[in-house]
MARLO-287448 format. One line per 2 residues: number of its first residue (from 1); for each residue x, y, z of C-alpha. Coordinates in pm, 1 decimal. Example, Ala and Ser with C-alpha at 12.3 -4.5 7.8 and 13.67 -1.06 7.14 Angstrom:
BEGIN
1> 1230.0:-450.0:780.0; 1367.0:-106.0:714.0
***
This chain:
BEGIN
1> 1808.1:1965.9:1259.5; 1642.9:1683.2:1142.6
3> 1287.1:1627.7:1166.0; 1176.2:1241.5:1139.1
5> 813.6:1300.3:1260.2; 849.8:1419.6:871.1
7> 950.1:1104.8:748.4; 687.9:854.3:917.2
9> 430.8:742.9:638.5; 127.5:755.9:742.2
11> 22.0:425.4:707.0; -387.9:459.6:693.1
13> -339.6:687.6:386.3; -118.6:430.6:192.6
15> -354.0:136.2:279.2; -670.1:395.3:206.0
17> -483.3:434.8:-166.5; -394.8:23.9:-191.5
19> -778.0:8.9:-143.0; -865.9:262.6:-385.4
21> -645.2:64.5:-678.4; -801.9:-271.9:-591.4
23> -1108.1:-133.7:-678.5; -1355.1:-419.7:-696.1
25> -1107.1:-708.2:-702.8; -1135.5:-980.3:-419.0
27> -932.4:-887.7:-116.0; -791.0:-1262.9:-126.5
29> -703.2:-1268.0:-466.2; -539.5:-930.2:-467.8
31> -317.6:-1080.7:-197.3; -252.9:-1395.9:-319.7
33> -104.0:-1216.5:-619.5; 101.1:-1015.5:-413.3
35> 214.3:-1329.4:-183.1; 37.4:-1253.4:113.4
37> -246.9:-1377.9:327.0; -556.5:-1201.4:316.4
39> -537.0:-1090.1:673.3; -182.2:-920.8:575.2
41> -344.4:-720.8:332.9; -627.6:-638.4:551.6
43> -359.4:-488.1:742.6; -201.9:-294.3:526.7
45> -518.9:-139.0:375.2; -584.3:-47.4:744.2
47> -297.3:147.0:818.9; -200.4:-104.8:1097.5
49> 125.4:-271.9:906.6; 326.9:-132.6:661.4
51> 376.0:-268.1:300.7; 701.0:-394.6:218.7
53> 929.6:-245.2:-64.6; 824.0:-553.4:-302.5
55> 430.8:-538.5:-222.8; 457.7:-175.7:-323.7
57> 658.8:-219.0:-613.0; 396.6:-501.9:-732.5
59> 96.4:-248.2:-678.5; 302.9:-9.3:-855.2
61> 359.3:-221.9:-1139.6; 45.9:-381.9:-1175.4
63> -165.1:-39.9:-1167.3; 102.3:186.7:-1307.0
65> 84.7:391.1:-1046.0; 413.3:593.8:-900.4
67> 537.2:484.9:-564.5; 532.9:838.4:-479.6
69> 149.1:895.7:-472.2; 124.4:510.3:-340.8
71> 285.6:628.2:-68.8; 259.4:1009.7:-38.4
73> -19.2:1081.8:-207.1; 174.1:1296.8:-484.0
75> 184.0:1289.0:-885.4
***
């Protein structure tokens, strides 16, 4: 059987880790360089919107971080 409660991301931990790599960069700036408005991103670090494939791959990219742990959590 397949479980898909197993494969909804849990959105406030994602945006809790996008907020974590900003660190102490501007919440507008960090979004203008990933194209969005700073009320998108606000969103996102909130857990109430998810990212799309391209914003994570540009936080991925920019911090070096895996797109696993952005978005699980896990090394």
């Amino acid at each position: 059987m397949f479980n898909r409660s197993r494969l909804r991301p849990d959105l406030k931990a994602i945006g809790l880790r996008i907020r974590i790599l900003r660190g102490d960069v501007r919440q507008q700036d960090f979004a203008r360089e990933l194209g969005l408005s700073q009320s998108q991103l606000s969103k996102v670090e909130r857990g109430r919107i998810a990212p799309t494939l391209e914003v994570l791959l540009a936080i991925s990219n920019r911090f070096g971080k895996s797109l696993d742990w952005i978005v699980r959590g896990a090394e």
